[in-house]
Residue, then its C-alpha position, 0 to 999 in steps of 0.5 A: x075132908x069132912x069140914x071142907x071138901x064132902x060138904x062143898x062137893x055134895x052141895x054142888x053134886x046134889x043141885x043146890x047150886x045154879x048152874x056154874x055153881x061148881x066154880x065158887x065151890x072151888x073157891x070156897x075150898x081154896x079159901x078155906x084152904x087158905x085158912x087152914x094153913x094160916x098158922x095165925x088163924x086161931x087166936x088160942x089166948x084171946x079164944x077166937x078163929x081168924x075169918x069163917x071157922x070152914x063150917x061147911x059141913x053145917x052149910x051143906x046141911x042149911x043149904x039143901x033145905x034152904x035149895x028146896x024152899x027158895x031155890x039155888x040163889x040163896x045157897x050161892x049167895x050164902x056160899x059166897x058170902x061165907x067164903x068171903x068171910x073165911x078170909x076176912x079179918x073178921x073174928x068167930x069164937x073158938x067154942x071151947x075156948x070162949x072167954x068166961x062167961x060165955x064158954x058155958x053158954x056157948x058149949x051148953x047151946x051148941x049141945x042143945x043146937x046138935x039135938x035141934x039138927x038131929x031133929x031136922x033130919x027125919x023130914x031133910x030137906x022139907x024140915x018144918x018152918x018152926x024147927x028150921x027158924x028155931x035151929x037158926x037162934x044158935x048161929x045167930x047167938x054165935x055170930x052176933x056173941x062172936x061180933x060183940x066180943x071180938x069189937x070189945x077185944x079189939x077196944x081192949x087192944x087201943 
């Protein structure tokens, strides 16, 4: 419920969305239900998850300042994106169990990435572009780590 269904039901209550919206929030609920039911979806050894981990929660949070700045086409596009992603063969680095020597790096910056989220929600949803562009470096490093280590396991496997 916290991860999925309350973040995915308060972008859609909250306005966030264009009208009709309501209808790719179910789809991201049933993609994601779909991906926490596929027992294969965490690959525990090799340190990753099976498509788009179901970070609704952080989401919800991007997509009510992201509303309020450009609008609901942006928090749709991104909501469709990401529940593409949850089904797709991509590969997401499970934090805690990130291959050395990155679990380090990538636990220490996702502690320093909380603070940076703390510190957006006094001025939610008008946050300050500087803090709103530096509490994106974090998901970039995660996503462009998670890519780069995911090609080279899959090298690894040929």
């Amino acid at each position: 419920l916290t991860f999925t269904f309350i973040p995915l039901l308060l972008v859609w209550r909250m306005g966030w969305l264009p009208p009709g919206g309501g209808l790719f929030v179910i789809l991201a609920m049933m993609a994601s239900l779909l991906g926490f039911a596929n027992v294969s979806a965490k690959f525990d050894d090799a340190g990753f998850f099976l498509g788009f981990p179901s970070y609704w929660n952080i989401y919800a949070l991007y997509a009510g300042i992201a509303a309020v700045r450009t609008g609901p086409w942006l928090p749709l596009a991104l909501l469709i994106g990401l529940t593409v992603l949850t089904l797709a063969p991509v590969r997401f680095i499970y934090p805690n169990r990130a291959p050395a020597p990155w679990r380090i790096p990538v636990l220490a910056g996702a502690g320093l990435w909380l603070m940076l989220l703390l510190a957006l929600l006094p001025t939610f949803p008008r946050v300050p572009g500087w803090l709103l562009w530096l509490s994106l470096v974090y998901p970039m490093f995660y996503t462009v780590l998670s890519v780069h280590l995911d090609l080279q396991a899959r090298r690894r496997l040929k």
